[in-house]
C-alpha positions as CSV (number, residue, x, y, z in Angstrom):
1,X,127.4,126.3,87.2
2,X,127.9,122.5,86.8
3,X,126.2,119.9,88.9
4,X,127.6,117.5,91.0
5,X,125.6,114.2,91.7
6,X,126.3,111.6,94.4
7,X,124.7,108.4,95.3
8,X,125.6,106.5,97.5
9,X,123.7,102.1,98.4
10,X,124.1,100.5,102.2
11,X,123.5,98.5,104.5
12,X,124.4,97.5,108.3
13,X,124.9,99.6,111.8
14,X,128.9,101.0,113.5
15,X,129.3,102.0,116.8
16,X,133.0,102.8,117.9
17,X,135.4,102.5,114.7
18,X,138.0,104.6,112.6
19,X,139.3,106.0,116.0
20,X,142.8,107.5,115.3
21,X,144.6,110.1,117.5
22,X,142.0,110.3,119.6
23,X,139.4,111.0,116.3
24,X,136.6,108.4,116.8
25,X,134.9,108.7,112.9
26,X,132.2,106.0,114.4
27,X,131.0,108.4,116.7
28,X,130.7,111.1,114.4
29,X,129.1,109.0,112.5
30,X,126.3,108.1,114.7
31,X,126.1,111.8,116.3
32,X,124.8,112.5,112.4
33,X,122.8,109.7,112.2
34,X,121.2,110.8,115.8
35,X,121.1,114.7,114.1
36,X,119.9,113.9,110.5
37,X,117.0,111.3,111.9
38,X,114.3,113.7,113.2
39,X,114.7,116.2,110.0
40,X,113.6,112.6,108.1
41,X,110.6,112.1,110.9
42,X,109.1,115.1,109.6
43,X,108.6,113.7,106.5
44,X,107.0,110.1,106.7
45,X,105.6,107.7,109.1
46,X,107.8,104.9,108.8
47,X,111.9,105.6,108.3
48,X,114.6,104.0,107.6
49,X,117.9,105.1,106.0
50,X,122.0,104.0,106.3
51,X,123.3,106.9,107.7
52,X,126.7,105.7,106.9
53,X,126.0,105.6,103.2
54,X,124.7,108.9,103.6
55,X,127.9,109.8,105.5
56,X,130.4,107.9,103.3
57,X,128.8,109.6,99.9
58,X,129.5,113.2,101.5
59,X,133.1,112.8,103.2
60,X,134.2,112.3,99.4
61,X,132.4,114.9,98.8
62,X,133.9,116.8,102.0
63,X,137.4,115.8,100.1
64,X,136.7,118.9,97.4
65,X,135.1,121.2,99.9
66,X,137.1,124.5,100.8
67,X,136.5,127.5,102.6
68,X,132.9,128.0,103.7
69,X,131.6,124.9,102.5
70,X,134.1,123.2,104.0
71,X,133.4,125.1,107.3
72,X,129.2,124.2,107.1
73,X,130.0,120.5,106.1
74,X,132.7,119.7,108.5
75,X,130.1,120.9,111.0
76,X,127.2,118.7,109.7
77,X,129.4,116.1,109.5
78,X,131.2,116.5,112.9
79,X,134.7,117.2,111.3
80,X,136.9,118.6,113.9
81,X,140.5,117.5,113.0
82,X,142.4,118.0,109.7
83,X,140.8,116.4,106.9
84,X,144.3,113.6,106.2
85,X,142.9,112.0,110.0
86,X,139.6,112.1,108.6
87,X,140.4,110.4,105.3
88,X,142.8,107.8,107.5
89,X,140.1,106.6,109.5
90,X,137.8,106.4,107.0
91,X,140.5,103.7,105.5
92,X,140.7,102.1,108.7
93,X,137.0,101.9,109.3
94,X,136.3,100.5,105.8
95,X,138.6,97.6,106.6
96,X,137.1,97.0,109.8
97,X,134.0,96.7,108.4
98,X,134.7,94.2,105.7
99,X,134.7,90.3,106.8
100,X,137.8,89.0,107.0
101,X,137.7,85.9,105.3
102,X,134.7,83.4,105.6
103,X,131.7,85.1,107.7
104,X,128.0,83.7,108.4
105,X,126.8,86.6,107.0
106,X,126.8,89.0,104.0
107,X,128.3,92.5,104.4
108,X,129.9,94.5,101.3
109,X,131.0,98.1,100.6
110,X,131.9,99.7,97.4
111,X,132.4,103.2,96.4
112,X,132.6,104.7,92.8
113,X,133.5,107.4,91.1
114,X,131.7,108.4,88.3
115,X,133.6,111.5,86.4
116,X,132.6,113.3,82.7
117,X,135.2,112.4,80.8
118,X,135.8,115.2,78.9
119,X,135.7,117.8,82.5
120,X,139.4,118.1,84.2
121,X,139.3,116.9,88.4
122,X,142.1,117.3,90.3
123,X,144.4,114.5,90.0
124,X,145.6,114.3,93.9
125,X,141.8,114.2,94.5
126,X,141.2,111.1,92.6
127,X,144.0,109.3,94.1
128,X,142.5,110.1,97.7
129,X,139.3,108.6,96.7
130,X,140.7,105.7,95.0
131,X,143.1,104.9,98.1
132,X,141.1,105.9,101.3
133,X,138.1,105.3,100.0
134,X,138.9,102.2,97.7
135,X,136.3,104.2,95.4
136,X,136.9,102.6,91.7
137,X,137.1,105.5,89.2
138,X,135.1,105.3,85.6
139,X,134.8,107.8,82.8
140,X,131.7,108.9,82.0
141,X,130.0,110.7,78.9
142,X,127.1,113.0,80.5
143,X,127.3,115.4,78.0
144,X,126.4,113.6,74.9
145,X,124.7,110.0,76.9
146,X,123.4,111.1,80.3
147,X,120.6,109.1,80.0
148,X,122.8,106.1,78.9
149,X,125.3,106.7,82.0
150,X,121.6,107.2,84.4
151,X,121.1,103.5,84.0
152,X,125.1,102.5,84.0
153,X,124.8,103.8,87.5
154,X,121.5,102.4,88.2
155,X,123.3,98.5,87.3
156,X,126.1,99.0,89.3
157,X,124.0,100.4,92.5
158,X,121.4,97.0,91.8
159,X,124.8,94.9,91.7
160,X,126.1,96.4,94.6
161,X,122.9,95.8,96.6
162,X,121.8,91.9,95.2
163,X,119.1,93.8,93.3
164,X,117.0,95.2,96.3
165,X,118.1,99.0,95.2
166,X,116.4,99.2,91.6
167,X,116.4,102.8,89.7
168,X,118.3,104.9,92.4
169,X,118.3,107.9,89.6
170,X,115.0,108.4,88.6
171,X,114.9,109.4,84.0
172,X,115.9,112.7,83.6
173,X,118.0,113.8,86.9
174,X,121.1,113.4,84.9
175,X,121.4,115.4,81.5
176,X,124.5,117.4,79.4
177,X,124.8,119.4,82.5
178,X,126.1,117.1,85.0
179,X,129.9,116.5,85.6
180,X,130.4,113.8,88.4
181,X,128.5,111.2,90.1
182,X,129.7,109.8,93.5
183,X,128.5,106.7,94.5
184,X,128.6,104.5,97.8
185,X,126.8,100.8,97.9
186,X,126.4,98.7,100.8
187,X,124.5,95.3,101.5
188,X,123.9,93.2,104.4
189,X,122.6,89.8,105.1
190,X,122.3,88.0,108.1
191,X,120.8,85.7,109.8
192,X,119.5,85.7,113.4
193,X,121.9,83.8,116.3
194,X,118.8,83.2,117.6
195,X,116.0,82.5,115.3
196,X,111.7,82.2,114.9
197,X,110.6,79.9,114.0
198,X,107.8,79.8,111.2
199,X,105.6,77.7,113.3
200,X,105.4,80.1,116.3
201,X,104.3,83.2,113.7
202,X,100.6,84.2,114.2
203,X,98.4,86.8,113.1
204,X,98.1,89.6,115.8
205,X,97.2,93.2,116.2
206,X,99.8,96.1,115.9
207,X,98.5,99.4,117.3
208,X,99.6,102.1,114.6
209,X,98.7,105.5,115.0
210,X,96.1,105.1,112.2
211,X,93.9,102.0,114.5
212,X,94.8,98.6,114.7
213,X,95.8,96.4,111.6
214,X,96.8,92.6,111.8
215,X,100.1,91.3,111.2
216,X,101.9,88.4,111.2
217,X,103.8,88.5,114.6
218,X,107.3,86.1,114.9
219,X,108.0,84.7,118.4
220,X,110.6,83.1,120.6
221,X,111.7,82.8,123.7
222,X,115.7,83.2,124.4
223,X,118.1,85.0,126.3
224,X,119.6,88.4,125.3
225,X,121.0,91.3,125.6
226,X,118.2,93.2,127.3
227,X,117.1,96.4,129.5
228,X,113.9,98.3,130.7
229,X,113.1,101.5,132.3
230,X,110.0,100.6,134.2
231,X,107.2,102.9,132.8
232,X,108.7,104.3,129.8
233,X,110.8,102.4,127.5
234,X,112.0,98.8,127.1
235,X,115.1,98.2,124.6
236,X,116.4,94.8,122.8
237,X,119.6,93.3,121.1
238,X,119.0,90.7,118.9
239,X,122.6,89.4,117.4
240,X,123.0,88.0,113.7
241,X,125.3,85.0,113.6
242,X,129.3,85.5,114.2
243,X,128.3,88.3,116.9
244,X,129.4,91.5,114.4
245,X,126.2,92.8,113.5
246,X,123.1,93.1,115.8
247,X,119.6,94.4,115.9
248,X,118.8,97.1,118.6
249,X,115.0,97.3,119.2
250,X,113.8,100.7,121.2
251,X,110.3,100.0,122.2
252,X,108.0,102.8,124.3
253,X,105.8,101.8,127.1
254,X,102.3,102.0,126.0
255,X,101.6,105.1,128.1
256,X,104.7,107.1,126.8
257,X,104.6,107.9,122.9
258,X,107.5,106.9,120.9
259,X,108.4,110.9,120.5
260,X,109.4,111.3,123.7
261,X,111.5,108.4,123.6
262,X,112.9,109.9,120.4
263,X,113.6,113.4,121.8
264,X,115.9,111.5,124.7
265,X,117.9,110.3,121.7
266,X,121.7,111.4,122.4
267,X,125.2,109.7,121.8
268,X,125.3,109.8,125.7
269,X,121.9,108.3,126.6
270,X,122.7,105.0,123.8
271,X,126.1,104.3,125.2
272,X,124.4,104.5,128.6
273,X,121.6,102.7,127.4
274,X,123.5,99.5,125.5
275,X,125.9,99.3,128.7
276,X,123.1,98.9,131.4
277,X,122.0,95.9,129.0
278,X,122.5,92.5,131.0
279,X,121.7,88.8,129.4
280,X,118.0,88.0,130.5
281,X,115.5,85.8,129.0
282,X,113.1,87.4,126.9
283,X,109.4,86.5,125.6
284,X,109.9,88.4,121.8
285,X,107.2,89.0,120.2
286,X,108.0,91.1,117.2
287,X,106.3,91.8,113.2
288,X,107.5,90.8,110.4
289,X,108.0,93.7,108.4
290,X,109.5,95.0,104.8
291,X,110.2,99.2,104.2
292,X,112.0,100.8,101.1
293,X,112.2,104.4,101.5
294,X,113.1,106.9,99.2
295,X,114.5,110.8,100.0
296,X,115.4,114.1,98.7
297,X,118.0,115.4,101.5
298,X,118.9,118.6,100.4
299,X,116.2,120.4,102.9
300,X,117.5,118.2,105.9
301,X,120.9,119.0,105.0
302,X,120.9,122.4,105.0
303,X,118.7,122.5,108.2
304,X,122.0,120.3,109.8
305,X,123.7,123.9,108.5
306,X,124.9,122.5,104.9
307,X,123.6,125.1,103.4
308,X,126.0,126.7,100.9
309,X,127.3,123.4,99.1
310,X,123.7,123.7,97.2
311,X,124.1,127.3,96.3
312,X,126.1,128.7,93.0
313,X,128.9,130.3,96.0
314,X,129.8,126.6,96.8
315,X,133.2,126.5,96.6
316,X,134.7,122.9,95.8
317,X,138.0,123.7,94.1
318,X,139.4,120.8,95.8
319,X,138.3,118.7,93.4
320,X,138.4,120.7,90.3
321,X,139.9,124.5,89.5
322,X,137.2,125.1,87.4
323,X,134.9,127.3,90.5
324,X,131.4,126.2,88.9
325,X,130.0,123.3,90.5
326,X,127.9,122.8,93.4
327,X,125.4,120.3,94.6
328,X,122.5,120.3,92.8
329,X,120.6,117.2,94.7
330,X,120.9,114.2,97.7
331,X,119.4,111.5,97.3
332,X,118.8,108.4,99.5
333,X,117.0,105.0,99.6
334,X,116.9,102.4,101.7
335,X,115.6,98.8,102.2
336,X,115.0,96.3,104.8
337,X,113.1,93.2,105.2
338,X,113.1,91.5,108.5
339,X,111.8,87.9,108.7
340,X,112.1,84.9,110.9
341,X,115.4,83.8,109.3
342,X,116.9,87.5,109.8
343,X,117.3,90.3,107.9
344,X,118.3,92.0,104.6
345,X,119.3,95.6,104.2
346,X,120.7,97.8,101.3
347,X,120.8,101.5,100.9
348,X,121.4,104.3,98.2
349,X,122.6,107.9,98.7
350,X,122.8,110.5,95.7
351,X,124.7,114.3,95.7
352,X,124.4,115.8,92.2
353,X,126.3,118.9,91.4
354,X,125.9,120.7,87.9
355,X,127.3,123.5,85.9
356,X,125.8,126.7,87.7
357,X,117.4,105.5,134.8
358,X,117.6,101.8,133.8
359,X,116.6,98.9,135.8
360,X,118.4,95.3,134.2
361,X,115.5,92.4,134.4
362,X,117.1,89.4,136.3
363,X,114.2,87.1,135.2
364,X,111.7,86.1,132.4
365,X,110.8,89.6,130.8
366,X,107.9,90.3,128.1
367,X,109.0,92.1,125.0
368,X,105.8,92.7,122.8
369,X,106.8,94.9,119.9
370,X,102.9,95.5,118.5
371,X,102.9,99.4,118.6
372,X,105.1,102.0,117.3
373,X,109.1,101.5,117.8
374,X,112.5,102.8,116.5
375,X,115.7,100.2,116.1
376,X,119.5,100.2,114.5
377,X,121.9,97.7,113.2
378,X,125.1,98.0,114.2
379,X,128.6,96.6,113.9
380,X,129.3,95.8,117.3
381,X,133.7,95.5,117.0
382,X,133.0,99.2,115.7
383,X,130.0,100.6,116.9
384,X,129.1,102.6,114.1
385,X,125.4,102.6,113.1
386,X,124.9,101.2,109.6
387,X,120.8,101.6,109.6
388,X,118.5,103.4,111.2
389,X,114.5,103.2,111.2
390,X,111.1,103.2,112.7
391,X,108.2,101.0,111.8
392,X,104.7,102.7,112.9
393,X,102.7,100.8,111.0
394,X,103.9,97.9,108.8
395,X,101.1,98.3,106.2
């Protein structure tokens, strides 16, 4: 069997785009991101990923699925129409996304198709990912320079992502074996509508679950977008400049753990959650923090149901008639750095497939984010999520 490899780079946070005929590909978006998250809490402290790279990398990968691994990947996915809506609202989501002309902030997307050159794919299923997908198509020589095509890929994924996503394939993932590489790069930078201000920064205790370690804490007072269940959980939009792309801050009580808060996690309870918001002024106190993080997704995908895209029964004729090639490996990585100024995100994604009750505050309110929280970027025309973490200890 031949292996098929897909990466995929991004950056940014969706909420309510690609809706066609009643399809809403934003919100199927985000009910993976909501799905996908906990399987990645079981494997680190800290988390962040771009769901929507992740997402992106494997709806062109969904393209050349058929039968049952159509079936398990639809599911995972939250594919319920026919796959030519699918494929039209990822076109119309893609140029929502994208700034239209001159923006105060950075955003860009770009997908690529990375094929063996010598190995026959289905022509009708290039020309889907080259016009839905605006994927750009390259010949590749794995059989005889896999090593030379591992760092090809690596320059166009560091490109893509202003250098923040270095060495996405690690030596010796790719060899003679390996057929086609999908790839899916996105970058944000922004800058707060509202920002700290250096002076106002001071060292200060954050309560992780290992004991208290000092960080440098940012500061300001403003008003924003804000709401708190008394008792439990407080929560915190903090918009970029031009209003597209905000920061959503989920912050526990002290009394209720950040697990709880997570296990209340549902597309119902956000919307709910982001509506009750109202404009209130806000002491913030909140770290200043880096994370690049690095996963292997194939056990979280199949636990999402995914399971027989990874076995030698994976049946992706739809991109090839050759019957031989399944997914061999997903990868992801991620980075973020959030500073007084704003914030900088890129992403990376990899599939490989080779032969064989809310009460608004009306007045001053004290945000104090020094323990444990989760938070997403989002684009707020669309409302799809574009990142995704949870900083527990910024060591």
């Amino acid at each position: 069997m031949k292996r098929l490899w897909f990466f995929a780079v991004l950056m940014g946070l969706l909420w309510a785009g690609g809706r066609m005929d009643g399809f809403d590909l934003a919100e199927a978006n985000n009910g993976f991101a909501l799905k996908i998250y906990p399987q990645l809490c079981k494997e680190k402290g800290n988390v962040f990923f771009s769901p929507f790279s992740i997402y992106n990398a494997l709806a062109m990968t969904y393209e050349g699925a058929r039968e049952k691994t159509e079936r398990e990947m639809a599911a995972a996915l939250n594919l319920s129409v026919p796959r030519e809506r699918v494929r039209n609202a990822f076109f119309r989501l893609l140029n929502e996304l994208l700034p239209q002309g001159k923006a105060p902030y950075q955003l860009k997307i770009a997908n690529a198709f990375w094929a063996e050159k010598s190995y026959s794919f289905r022509e009708d299923f290039l020309r889907i990912l080259k016009k839905y997908y605006k994927s750009s198509l390259f010949e590749a020589d794995f059989k005889n320079n896999p090593e030379g095509e591992r760092k090809r890929i690596n320059l166009w994924v560091e490109e893509k992502t202003e250098g923040k996503i270095k060495e996405l394939i690690p030596p010796g993932l790719l060899d003679n074996t390996s057929r086609l590489v999908l790839t899916n790069a996105i970058y944000f930078r922004g800058k707060w509508r509202s920002g700290f201000s250096k002076n106002s920064t001071q060292s200060a205790p954050f309560y992780s679950p290992s004991g208290k370690v000092m960080v440098p804490m940012m500061y300001q007072k403003g008003n924003f977008p804000y709401m708190e269940v008394k008792g439990k959980f407080q929560v915190l939009e903090l918009p970029y400049r031009g209003e597209d792309l905000s920061m959503v801050i989920f912050l526990p009580s002290r009394k209720m753990e950040i697990k709880k808060l997570e296990a209340s996690l549902s597309i119902k309870n956000l919307k709910r959650w982001l509506a009750d918001m109202t404009p209130t002024e806000v002491e913030v106190y909140m770290p200043r923090f880096k994370m690049d993080e690095k996963y292997s997704l194939e056990k979280s995908l199949k636990a999402l149901g995914m399971v027989t895209a990874f076995s030698r029964e994976a049946n992706f004729s739809g991109m090839t008639e050759r019957r031989e090639i399944f997914i061999s490996q997903v990868l992801h990585r991620a980075y973020v750095e959030v500073n007084e100024e704003g914030t900088e995100a890129a992403g990376a994604t990899e599939v490989g497939m080779r032969v064989t009750a809310a009460v608004p505050m009306p007045t001053a309110a004290v945000f104090r984010a020094d323990h444990p929280f989760f938070f997403l970027i989002i684009h707020r025309p669309t409302g799809l999520i574009l990142f995704m973490g949870k900083l527990k200890s910024p060591e």
